[in-house]
MMTF fields as JSON, N, C-alpha, C and O atoms, coordinates in Angstrom:
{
  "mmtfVersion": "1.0.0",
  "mmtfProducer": "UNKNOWN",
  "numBonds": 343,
  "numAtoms": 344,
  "numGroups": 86,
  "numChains": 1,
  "numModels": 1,
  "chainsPerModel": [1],
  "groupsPerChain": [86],
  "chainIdList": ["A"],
  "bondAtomList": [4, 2, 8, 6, 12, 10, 16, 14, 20, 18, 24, 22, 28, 26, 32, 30, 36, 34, 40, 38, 44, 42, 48, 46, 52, 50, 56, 54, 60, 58, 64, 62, 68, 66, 72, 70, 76, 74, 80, 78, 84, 82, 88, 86, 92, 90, 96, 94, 100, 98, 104, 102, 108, 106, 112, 110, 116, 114, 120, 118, 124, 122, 128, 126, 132, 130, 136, 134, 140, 138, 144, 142, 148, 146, 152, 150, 156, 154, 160, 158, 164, 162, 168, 166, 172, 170, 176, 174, 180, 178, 184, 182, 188, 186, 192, 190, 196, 194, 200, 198, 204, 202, 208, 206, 212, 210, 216, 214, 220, 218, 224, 222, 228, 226, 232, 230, 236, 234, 240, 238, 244, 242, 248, 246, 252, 250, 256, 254, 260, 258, 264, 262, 268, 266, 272, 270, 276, 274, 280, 278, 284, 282, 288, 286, 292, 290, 296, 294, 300, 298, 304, 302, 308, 306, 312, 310, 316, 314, 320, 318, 324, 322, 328, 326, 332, 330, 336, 334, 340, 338],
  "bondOrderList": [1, 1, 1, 1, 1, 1, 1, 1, 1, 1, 1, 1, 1, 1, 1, 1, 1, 1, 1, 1, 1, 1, 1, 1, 1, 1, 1, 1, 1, 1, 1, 1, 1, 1, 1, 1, 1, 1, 1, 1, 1, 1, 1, 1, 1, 1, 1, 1, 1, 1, 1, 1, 1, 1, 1, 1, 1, 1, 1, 1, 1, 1, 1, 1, 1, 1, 1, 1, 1, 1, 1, 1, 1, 1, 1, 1, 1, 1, 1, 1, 1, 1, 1, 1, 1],
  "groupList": [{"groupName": "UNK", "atomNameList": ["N", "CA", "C", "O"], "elementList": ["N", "C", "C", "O"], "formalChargeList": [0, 0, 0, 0], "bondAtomList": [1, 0, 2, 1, 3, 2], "bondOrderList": [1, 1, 2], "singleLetterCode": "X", "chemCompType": "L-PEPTIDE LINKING"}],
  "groupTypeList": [0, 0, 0, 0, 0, 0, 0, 0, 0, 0, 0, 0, 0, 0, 0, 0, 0, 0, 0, 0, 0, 0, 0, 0, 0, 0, 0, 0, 0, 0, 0, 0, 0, 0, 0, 0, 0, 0, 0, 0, 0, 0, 0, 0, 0, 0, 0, 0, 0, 0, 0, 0, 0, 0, 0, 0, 0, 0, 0, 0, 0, 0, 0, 0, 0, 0, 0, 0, 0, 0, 0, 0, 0, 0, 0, 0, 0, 0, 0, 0, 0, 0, 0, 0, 0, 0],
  "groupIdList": [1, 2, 3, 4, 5, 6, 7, 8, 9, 10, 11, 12, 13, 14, 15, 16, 17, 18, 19, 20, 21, 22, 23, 24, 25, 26, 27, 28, 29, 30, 31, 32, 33, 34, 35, 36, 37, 38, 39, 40, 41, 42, 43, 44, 45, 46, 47, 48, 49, 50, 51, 52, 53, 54, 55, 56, 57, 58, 59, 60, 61, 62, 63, 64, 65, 66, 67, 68, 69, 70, 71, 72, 73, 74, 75, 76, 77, 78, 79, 80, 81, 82, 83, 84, 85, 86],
  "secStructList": [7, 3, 3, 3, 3, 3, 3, 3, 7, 7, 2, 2, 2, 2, 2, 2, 2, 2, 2, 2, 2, 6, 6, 6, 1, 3, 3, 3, 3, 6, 6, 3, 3, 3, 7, 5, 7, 7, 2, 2, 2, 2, 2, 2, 2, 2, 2, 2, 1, 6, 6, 6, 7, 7, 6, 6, 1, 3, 3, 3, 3, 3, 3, 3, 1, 1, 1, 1, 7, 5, 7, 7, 5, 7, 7, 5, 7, 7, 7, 7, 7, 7, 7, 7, 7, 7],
  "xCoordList": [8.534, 7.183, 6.234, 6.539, 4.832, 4.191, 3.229, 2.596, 3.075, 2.644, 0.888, 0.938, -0.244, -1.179, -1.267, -1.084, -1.547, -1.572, -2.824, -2.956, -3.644, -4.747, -4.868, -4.459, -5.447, -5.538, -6.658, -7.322, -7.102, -8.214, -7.556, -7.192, -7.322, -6.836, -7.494, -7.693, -7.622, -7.85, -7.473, -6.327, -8.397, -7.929, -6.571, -6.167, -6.218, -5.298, -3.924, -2.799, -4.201, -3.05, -2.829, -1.907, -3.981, -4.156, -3.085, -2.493, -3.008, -1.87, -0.693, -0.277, -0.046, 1.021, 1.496, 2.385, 0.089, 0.218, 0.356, 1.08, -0.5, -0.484, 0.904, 1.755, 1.192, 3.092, 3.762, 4.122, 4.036, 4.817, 4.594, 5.668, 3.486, 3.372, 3.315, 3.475, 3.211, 3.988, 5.111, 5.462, 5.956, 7.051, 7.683, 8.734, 6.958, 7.097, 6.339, 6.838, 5.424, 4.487, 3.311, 3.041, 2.659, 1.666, 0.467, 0.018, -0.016, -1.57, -2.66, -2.917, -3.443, -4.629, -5.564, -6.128, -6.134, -7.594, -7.417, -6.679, -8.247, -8.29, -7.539, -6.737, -7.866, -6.794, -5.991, -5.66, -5.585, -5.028, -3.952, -4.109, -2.866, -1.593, -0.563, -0.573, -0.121, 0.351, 1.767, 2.137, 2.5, 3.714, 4.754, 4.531, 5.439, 6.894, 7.383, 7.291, 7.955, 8.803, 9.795, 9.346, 11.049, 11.847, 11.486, 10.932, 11.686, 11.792, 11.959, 11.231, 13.225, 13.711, 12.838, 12.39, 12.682, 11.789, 10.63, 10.341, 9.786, 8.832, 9.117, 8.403, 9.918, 10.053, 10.097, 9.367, 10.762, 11.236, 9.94, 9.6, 8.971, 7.951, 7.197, 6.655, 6.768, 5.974, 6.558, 6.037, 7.596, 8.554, 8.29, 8.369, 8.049, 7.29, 6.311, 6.156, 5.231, 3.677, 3.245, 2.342, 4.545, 3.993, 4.444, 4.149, 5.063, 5.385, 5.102, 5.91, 3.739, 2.974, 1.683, 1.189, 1.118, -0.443, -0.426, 0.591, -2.148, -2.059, -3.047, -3.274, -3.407, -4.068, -5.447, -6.273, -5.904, -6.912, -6.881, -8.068, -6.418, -6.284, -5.991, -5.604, -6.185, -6.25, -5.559, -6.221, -4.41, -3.503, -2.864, -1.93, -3.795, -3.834, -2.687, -2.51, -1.805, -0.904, -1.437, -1.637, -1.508, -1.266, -0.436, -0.316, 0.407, 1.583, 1.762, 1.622, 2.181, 2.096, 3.768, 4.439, 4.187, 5.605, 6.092, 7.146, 4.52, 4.76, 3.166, 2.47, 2.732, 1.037, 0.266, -0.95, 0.623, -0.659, -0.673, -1.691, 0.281, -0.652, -0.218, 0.864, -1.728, -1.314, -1.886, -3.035, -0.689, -0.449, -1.053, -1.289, -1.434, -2.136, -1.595, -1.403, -1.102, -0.34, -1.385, -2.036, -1.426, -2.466, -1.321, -0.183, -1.893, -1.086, -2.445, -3.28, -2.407, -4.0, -4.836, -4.614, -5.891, -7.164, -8.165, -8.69, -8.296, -9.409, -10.466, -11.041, -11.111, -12.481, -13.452, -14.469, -13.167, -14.187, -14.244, -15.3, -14.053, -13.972, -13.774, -13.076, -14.513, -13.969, -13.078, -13.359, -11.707, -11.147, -12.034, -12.463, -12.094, -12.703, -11.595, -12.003, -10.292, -9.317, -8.97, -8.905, -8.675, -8.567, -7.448, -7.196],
  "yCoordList": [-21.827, -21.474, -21.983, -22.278, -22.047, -22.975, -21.619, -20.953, -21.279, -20.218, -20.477, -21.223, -20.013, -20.377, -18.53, -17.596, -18.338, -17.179, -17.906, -18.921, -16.403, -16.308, -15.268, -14.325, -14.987, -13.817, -13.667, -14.614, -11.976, -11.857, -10.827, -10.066, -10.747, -9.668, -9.423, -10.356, -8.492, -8.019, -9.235, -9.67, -9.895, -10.899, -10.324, -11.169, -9.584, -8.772, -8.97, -8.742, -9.429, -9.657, -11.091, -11.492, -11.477, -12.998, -14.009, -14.613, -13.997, -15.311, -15.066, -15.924, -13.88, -12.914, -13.863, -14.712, -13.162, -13.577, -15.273, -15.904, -15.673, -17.68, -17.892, -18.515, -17.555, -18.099, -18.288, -19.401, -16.9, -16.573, -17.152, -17.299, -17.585, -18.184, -19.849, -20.568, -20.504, -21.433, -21.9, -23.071, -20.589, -20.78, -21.163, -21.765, -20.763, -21.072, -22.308, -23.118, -22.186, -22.77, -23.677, -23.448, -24.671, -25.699, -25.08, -24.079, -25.342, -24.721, -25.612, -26.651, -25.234, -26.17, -26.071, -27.028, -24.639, -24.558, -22.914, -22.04, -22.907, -21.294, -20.695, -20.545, -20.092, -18.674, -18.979, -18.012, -20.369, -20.546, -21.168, -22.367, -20.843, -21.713, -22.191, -21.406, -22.987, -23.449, -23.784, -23.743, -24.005, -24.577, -24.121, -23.02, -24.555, -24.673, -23.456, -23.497, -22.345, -21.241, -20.903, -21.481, -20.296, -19.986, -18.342, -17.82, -17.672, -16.346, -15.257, -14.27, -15.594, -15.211, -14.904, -13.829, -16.238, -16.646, -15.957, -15.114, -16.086, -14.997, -13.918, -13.491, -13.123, -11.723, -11.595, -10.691, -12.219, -12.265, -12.341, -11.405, -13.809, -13.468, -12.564, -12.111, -11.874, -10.915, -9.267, -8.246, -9.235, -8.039, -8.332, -7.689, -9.252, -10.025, -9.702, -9.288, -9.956, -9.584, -7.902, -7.427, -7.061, -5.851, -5.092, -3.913, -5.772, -5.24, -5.703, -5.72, -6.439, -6.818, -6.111, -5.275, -6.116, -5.927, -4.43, -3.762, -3.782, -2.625, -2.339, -3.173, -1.372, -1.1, -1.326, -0.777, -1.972, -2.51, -3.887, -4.178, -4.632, -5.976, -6.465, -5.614, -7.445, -8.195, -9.304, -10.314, -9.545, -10.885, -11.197, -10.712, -12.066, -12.557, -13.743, -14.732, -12.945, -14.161, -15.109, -14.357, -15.523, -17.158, -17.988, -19.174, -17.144, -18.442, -18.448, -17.794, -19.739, -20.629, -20.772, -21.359, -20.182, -20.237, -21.902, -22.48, -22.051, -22.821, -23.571, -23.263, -24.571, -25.52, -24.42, -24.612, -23.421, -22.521, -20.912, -20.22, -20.616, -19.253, -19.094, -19.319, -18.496, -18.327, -16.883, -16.546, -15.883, -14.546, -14.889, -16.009, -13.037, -12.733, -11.942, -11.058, -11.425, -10.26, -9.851, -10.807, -8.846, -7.853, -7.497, -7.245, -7.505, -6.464, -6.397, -7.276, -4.824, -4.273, -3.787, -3.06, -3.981, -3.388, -4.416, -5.461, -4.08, -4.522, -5.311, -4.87, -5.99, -6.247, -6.461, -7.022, -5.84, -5.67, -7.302, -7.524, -8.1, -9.624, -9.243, -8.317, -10.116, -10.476, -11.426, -12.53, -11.306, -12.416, -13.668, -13.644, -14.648, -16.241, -16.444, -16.66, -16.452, -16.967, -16.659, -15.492, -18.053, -17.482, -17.719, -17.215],
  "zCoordList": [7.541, 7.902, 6.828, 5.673, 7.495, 6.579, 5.587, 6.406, 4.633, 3.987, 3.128, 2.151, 3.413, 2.249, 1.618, 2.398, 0.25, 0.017, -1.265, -1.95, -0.946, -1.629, -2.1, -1.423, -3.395, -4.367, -4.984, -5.405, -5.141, -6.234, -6.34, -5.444, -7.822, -8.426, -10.334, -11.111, -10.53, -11.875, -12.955, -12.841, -14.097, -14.629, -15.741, -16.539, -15.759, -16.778, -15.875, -16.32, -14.543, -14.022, -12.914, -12.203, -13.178, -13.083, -13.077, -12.182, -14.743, -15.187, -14.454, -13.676, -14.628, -13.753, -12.77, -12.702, -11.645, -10.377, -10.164, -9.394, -11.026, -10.853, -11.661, -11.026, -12.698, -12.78, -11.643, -11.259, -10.851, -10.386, -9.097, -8.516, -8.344, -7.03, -7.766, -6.779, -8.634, -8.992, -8.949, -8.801, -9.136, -8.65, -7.198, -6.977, -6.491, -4.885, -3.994, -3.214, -4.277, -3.894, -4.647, -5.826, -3.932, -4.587, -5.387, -4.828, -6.282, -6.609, -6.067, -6.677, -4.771, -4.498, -4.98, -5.511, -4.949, -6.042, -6.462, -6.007, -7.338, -7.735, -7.963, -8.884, -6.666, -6.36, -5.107, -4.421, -4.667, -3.415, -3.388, -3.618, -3.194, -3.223, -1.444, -0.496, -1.413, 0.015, 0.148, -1.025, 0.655, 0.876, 1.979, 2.483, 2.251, 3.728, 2.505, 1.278, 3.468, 2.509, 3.337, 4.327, 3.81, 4.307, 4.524, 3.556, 5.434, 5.603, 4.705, 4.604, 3.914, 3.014, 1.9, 1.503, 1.434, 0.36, 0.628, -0.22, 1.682, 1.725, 1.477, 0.57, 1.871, 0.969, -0.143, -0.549, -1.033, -1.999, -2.785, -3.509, -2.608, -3.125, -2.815, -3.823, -1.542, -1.376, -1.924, -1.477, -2.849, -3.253, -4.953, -6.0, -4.664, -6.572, -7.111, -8.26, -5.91, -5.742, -5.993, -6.683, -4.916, -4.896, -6.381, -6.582, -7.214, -8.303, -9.067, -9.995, -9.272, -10.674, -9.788, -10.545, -8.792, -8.24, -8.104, -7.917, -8.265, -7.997, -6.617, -5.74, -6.65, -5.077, -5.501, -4.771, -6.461, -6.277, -6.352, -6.498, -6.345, -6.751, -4.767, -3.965, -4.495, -3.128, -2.79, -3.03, -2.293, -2.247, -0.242, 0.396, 0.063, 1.489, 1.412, 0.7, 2.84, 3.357, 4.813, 5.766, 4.899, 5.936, 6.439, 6.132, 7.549, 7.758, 9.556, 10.59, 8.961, 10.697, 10.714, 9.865, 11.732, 12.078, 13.52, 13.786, 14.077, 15.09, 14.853, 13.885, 15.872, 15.82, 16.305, 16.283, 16.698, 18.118, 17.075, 17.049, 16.484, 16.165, 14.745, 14.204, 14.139, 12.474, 12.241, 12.523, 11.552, 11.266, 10.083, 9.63, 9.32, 8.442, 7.624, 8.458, 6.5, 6.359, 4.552, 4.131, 3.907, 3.186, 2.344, 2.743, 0.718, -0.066, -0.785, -0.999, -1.156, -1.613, -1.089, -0.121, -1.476, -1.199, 0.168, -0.218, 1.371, 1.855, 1.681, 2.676, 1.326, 0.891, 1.548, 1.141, 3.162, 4.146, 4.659, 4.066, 5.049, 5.422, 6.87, 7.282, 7.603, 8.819, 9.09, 8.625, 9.932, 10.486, 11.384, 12.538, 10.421, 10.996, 11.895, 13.036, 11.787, 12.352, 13.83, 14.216, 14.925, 16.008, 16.581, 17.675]
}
């Protein structure tokens, strides 16, 4: 599956978070990283995430399993955003 994950989180846990999605995935800008991940591998990183981030900090998933529909998945806090995505 094709994965983009985006983050705003507390800068005290920043570097943290950008190591560690280095590890998986591309760095495109910022706070945005992309790459093909296996199922698996998605957990694994998203079981990574929930144990450095706290409930205030914000880290958005993005993945396209097929061309026609792309899921959304939340660890954190809200930040009131509307879904652009259709």
């Amino acid at each position: 599956m094709f994965l983009i994950v985006v983050y705003d989180v507390d800068e005290k846990r920043c570097s943290k978070i950008m190591k560690l999605l280095r590890k998986y995935l591309f760095h495109v800008q910022n706070s945005v990283f992309e790459d093909d991940l296996t199922p698996a591998k998605y957990k694994e990183l998203k079981y990574e995430i929930e144990s450095i981030t706290t409930n205030t900090d914000s880290v958005k998933f993005y993945y396209v399993y097929n061309n026609k529909q792309v899921y959304s998945d939340e660890i954190g806090s809200n930040r009131s955003v509307k879904n652009i995505l259709f």
